[in-house]
C-alpha positions as CSV (number, residue, x, y, z in Angstrom):
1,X,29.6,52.0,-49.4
2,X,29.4,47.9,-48.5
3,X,28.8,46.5,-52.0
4,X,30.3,49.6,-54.0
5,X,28.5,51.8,-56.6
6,X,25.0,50.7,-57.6
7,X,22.0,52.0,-55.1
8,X,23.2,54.9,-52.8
9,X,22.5,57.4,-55.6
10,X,21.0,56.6,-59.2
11,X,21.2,60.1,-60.2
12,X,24.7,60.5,-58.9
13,X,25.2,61.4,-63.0
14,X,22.9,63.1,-64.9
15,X,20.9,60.7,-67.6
16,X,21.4,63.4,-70.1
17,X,25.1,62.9,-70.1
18,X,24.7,59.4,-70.3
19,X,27.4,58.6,-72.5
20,X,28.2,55.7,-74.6
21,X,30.9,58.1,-75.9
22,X,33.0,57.7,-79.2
23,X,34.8,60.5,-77.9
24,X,36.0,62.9,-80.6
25,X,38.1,65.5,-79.5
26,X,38.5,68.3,-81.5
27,X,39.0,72.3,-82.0
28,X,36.4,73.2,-84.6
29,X,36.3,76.8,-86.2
30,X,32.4,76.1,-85.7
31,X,30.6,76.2,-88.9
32,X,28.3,73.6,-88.2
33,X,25.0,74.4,-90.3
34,X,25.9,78.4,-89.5
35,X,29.0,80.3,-89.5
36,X,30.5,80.4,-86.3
37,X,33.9,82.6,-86.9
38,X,33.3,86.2,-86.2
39,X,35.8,86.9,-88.9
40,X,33.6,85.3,-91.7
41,X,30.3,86.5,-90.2
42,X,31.6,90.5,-90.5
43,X,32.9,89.2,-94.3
44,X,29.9,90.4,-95.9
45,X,31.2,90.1,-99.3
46,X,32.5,86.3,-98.6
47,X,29.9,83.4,-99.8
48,X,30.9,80.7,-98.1
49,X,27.7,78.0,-99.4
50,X,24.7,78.8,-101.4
51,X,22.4,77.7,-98.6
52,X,19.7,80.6,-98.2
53,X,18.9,79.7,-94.3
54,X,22.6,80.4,-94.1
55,X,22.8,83.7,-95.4
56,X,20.1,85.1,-93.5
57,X,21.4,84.2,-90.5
58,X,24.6,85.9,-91.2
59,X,23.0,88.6,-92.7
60,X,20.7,89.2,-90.1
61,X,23.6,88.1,-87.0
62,X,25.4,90.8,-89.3
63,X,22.7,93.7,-88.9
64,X,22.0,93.0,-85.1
65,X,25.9,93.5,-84.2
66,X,26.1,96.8,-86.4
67,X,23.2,98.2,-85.4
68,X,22.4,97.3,-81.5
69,X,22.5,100.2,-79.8
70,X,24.6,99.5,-76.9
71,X,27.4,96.9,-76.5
72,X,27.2,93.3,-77.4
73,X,29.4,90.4,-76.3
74,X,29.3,88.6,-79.5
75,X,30.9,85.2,-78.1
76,X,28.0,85.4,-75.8
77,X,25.5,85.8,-78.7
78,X,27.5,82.7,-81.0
79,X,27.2,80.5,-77.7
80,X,23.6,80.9,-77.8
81,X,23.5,80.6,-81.0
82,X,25.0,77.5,-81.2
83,X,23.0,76.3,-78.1
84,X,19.7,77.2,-79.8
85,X,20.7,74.9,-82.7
86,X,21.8,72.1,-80.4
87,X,18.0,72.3,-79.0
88,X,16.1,72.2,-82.1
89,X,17.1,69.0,-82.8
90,X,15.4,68.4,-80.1
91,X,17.8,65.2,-78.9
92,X,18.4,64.8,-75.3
93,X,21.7,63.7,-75.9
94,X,22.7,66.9,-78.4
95,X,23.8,69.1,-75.4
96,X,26.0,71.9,-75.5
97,X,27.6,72.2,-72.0
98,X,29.1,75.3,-70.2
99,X,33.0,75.5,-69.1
100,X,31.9,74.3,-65.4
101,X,29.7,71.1,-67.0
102,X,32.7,70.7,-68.7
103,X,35.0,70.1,-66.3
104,X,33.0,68.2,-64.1
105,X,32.4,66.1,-67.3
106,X,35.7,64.9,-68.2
107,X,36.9,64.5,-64.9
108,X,34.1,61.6,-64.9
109,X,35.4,60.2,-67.7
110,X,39.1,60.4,-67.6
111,X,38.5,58.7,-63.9
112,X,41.4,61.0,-62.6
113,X,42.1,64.8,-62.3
114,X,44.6,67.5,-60.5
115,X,43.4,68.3,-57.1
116,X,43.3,67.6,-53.7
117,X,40.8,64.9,-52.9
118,X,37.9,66.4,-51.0
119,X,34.3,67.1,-52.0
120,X,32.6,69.8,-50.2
121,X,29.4,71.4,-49.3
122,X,27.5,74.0,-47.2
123,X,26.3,72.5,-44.5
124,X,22.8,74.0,-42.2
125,X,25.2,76.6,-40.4
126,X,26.3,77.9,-44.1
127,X,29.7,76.5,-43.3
128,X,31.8,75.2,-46.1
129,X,32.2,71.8,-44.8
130,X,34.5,68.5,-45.9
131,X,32.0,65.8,-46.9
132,X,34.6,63.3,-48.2
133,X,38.2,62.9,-48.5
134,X,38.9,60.5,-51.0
135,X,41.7,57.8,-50.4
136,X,45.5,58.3,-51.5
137,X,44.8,62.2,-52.1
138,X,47.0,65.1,-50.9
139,X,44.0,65.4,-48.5
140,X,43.8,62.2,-46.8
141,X,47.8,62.7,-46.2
142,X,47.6,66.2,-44.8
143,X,45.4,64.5,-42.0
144,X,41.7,66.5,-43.2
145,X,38.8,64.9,-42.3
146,X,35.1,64.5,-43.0
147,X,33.1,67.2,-40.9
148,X,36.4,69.8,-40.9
149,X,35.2,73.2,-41.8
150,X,37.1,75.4,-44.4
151,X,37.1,78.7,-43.1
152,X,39.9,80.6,-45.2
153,X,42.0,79.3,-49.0
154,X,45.5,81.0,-48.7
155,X,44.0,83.5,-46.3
156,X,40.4,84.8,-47.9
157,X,37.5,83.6,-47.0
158,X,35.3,81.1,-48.5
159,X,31.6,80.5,-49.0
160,X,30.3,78.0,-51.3
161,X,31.7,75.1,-53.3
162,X,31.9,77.1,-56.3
163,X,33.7,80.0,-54.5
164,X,35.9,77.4,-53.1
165,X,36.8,76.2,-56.8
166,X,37.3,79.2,-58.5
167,X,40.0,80.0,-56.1
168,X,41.7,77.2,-55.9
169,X,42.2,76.9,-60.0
170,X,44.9,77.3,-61.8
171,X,46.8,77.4,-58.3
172,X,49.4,74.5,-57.4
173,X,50.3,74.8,-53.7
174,X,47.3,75.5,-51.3
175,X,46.9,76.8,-47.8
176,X,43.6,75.9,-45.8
177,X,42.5,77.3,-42.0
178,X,40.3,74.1,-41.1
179,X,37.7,74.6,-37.8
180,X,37.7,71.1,-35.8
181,X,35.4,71.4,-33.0
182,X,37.1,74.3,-31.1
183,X,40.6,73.9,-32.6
184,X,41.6,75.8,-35.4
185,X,44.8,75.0,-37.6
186,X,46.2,75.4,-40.8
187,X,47.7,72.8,-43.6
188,X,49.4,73.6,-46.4
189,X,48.5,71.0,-49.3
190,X,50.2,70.3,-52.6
191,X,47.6,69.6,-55.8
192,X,48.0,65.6,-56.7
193,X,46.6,63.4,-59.2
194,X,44.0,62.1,-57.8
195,X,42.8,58.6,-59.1
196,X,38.7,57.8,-59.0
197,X,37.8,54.5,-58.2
198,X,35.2,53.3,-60.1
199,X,35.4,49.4,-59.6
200,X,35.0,47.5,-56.5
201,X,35.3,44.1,-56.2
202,X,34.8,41.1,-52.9
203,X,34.1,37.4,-53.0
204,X,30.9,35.6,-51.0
205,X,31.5,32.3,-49.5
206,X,28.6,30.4,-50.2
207,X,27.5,26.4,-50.1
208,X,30.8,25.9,-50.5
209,X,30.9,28.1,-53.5
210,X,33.4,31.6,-54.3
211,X,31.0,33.6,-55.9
212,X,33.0,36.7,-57.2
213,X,31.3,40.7,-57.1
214,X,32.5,43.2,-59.8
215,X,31.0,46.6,-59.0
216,X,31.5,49.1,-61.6
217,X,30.3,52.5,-61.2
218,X,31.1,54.2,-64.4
219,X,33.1,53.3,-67.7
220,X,35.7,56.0,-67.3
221,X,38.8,56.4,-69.2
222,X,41.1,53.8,-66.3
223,X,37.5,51.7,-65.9
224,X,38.7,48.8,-67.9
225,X,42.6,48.6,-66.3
226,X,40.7,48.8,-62.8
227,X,38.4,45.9,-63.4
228,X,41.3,44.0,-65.5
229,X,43.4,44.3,-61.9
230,X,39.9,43.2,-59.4
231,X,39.3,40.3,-62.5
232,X,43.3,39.3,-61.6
233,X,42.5,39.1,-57.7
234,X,39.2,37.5,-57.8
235,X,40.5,34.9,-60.1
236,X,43.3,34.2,-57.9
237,X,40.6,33.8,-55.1
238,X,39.3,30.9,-57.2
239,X,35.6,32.5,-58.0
240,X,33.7,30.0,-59.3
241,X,31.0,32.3,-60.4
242,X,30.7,36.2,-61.0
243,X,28.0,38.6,-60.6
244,X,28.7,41.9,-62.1
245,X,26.9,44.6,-60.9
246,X,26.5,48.0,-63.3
247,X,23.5,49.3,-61.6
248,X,23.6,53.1,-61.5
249,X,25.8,52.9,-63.8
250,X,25.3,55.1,-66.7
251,X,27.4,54.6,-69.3
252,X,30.8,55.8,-70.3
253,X,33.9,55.3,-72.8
254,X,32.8,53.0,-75.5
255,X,36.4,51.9,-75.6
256,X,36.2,50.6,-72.1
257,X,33.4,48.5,-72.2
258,X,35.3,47.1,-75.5
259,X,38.3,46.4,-73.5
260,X,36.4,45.3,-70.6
261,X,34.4,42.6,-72.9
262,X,37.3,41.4,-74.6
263,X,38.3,39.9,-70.8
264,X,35.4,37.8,-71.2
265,X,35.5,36.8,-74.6
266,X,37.2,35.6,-77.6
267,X,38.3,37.3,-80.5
268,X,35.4,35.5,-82.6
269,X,32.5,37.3,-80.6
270,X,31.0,40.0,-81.5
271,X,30.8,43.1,-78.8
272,X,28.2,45.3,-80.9
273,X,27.5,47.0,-84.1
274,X,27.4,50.6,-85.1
275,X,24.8,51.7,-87.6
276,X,25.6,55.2,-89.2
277,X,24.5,56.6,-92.7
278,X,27.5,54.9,-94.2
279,X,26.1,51.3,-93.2
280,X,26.3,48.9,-89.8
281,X,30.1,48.3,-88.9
282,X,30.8,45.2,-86.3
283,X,32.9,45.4,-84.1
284,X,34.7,42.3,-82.5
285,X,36.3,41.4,-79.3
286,X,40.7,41.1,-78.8
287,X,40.0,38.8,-76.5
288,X,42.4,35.7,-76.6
289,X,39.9,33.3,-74.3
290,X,35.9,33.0,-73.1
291,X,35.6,32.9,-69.7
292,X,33.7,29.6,-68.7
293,X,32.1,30.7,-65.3
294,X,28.4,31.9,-65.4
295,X,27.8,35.5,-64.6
296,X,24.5,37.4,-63.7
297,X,24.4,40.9,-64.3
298,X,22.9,43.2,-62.4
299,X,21.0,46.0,-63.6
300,X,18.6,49.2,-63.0
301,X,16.7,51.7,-64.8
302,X,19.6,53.9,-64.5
303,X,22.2,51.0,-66.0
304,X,22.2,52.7,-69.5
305,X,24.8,52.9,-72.6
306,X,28.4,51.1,-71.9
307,X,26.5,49.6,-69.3
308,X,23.7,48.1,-71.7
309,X,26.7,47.0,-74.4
310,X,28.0,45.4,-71.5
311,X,24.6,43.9,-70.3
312,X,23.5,42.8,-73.8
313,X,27.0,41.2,-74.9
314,X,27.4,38.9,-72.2
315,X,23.6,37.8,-72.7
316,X,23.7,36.9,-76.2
317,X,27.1,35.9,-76.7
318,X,28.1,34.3,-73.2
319,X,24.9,33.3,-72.2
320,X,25.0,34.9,-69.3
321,X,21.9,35.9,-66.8
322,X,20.5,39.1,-65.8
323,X,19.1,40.4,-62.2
324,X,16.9,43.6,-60.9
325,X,15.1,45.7,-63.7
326,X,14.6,46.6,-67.2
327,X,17.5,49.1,-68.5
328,X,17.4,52.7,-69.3
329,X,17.0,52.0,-73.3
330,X,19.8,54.3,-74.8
331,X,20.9,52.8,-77.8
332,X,22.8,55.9,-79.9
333,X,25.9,57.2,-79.5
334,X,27.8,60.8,-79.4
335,X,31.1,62.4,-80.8
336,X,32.4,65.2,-78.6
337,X,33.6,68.1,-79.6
338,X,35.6,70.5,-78.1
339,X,35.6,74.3,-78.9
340,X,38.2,77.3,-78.8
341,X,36.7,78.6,-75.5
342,X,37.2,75.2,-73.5
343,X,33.3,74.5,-73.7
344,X,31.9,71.6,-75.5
345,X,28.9,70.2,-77.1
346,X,27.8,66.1,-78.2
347,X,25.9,65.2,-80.8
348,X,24.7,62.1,-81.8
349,X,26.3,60.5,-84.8
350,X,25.1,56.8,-84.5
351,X,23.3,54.2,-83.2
352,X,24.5,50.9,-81.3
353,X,23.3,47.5,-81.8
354,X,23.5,44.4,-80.1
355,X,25.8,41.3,-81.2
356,X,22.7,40.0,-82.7
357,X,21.5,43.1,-84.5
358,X,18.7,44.8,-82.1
359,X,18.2,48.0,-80.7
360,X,17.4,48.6,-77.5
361,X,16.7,52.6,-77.8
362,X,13.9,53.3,-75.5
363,X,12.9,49.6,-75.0
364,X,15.7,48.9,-72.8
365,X,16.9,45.6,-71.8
366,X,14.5,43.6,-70.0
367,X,16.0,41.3,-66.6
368,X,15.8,37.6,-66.6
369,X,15.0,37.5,-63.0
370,X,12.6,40.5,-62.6
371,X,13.3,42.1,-59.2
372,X,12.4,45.5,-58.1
373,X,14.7,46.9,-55.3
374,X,13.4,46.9,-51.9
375,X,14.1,50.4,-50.0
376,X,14.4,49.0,-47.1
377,X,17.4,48.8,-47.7
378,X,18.4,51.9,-46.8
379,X,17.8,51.8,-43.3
380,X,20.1,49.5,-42.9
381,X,22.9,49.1,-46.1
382,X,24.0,45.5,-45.6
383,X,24.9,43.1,-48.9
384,X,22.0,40.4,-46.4
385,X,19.3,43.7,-47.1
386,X,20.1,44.0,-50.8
387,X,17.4,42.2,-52.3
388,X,18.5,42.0,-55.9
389,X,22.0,40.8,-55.3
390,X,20.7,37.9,-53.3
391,X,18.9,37.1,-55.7
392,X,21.9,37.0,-57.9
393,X,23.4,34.7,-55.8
394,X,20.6,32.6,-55.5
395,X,20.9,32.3,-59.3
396,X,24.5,31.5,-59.2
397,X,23.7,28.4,-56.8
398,X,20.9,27.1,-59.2
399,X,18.5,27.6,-56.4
């Protein structure tokens, strides 16, 4: 990946969890518009509100449980339940996800999990092969590689990613057979914690000029230490410029883009606003000191959320440019919250503004230097072929 985390895969998260979290975790007993506890749904005598919808549901919920004739997995039927209410809204971002979604969510947004570093698939022979073993994991030290095929975990076999994770859950100390061409082996791995990059960073030498690249993939929960630490080491490298690049990039912990900002700017800007039923709160940067070299942002259809606080701040409050195409326009935000049963659901609470007081729901935030990204590209991945970044830097030099 030469220039880090914007192109290769726009889709690599799904829009719908596109995320410009205020991430409330909590157990709830879930009563939210209908009464979730089995205990007070069987309670026909208790009256917990006076709202008619209410009751009928529970008295109906009630009369379907005693009088199915068969059996009935009633956290089965509440799960729907709850789903069906999350869908009438009828607000992409008011999702209720399953214990796998789950999962897969957070570890996206804490930016670490327990584990042992490799992503997997099954490849055209319906092998279960090593796709990636990601850097400073138990993996990459036990010597696996990309291509190695997992035959067995701790002696059954395996057949698909999701077979694979099942049995390697709850479990601390692993044993894989590995097919390598026509060697066959074993390791024995150890579950680590196993950190997600999701900033990369590099300097261009141009004209005489240091022109700093901040690639940020996703505002994850260790996003904002990440880019403070590539911020350090470019600056050292005396940038005289900085493109930052959140193509792709679709959104993340509001509190990360905060702390992000707040390397840029002083504690007299303003970051956003949040507009709930209770009024529009501001919210400022802890900044000490503005930067004072320009920066062009870079941005995509799929640059959305953190990524369009991020995008919109440092336009209207540090003047800086923008490069590539119009945003994904999602301008609300969600709570999370978190259920007995491990699954989750978001709804959204509020909306976010810009420093200046607009909204960029659905509109999206238009690029300064309008440049569609050529797929060429592709064929061959070189910062030279990347049309929109060189455009960036062609901005940078005033030319």
């Amino acid at each position: 990946m030469d220039n880090g985390v914007n192109k290769k895969n726009i889709d690599k998260f799904n829009l719908k969890e596109v995320i410009g979290l205020l991430v409330v975790v909590a157990v709830v007993s879930l009563i939210t518009g209908f009464a979730v506890s089995n205990r007070f749904l069987k309670d026909k005598n208790k009256n917990m509100t006076n709202n008619t919808s209410l009751n009928s549901f529970i008295e109906n919920y009630n009369y379907i449980v005693n009088n199915y004739y068969g059996e009935l997995d009633e956290n089965k039927l509440l799960d729907s339940a709850l789903k069906g209410v999350l869908e009438a809204i009828g607000d992409p971002y008011t999702v209720y996800m399953d214990e796998t979604e789950v999962n897969n969510f957070n570890i996206k947004l804490e930016g670490s999990y327990q584990g042992l570093g490799v992503e997997v698939f099954v490849n055209k022979n319906n092998n279960l092969e090593i796709l990636t073993v990601l850097k400073n994991s138990p993996a990459e030290s036990s010597g696996l590689k990309s291509g190695d095929i997992i035959t067995k975990l701790n002696g059954e076999s395996v057949s698909d990613s999701q077979n694979f994770a099942q049995k390697i859950k709850g479990k601390k100390q692993i044993k894989l057979t590995i097919k390598r061409d026509d060697e066959v082996f074993e390791v024995e791995l150890t579950k680590g914690t196993i950190i997600l990059d999701s900033v990369f960073h590099k300097v261009f030498e141009r004209n005489g000029n240091n022109i700093g690249y901040l690639g940020i993939s996703i505002f994850a929960n260790n996003t904002d230490e990440q880019v403070k630490v590539a911020l350090e080491a470019l600056e050292e490298s005396k940038i005289d410029s900085l493109i930052i690049d959140v193509r792709g990039n679709t959104g993340g912990h509001l509190t990360s883009v905060e702390n992000i900002l707040s390397l840029f700017l002083d504690s007299s800007h303003i970051i956003y606003k949040i507009e709930d039923d209770k009024g529009i709160q501001t919210i400022y940067s802890k900044g000490k000191k503005t930067k004072e070299y320009p920066i062009v942002i870079l941005t995509n259809e799929a640059s959305a959320s953190a990524s369009e606080i991020l995008t919109a701040t440092l336009k209207e409050e540090y003047g800086a440019k923008s490069v590539g195409t119009r945003t994904y326009g999602k301008g609300t935000a969600q709570e999370l919250k978190t259920l007995p049963d491990g699954t989750q659901y978001k709804i959204t609470t509020k909306r976010w503004l810009t420093p200046k007081g607009n909204s960029i729901a659905d509109s999206g935030i238009s690029a300064d230097f309008n440049i569609e990204f050529d797929v060429s590209y592709y064929n061959e991945p070189i910062d030279e072929n990347d049309n929109q970044l060189q455009k960036a830097i062609s901005v940078i030099l005033g030319l």
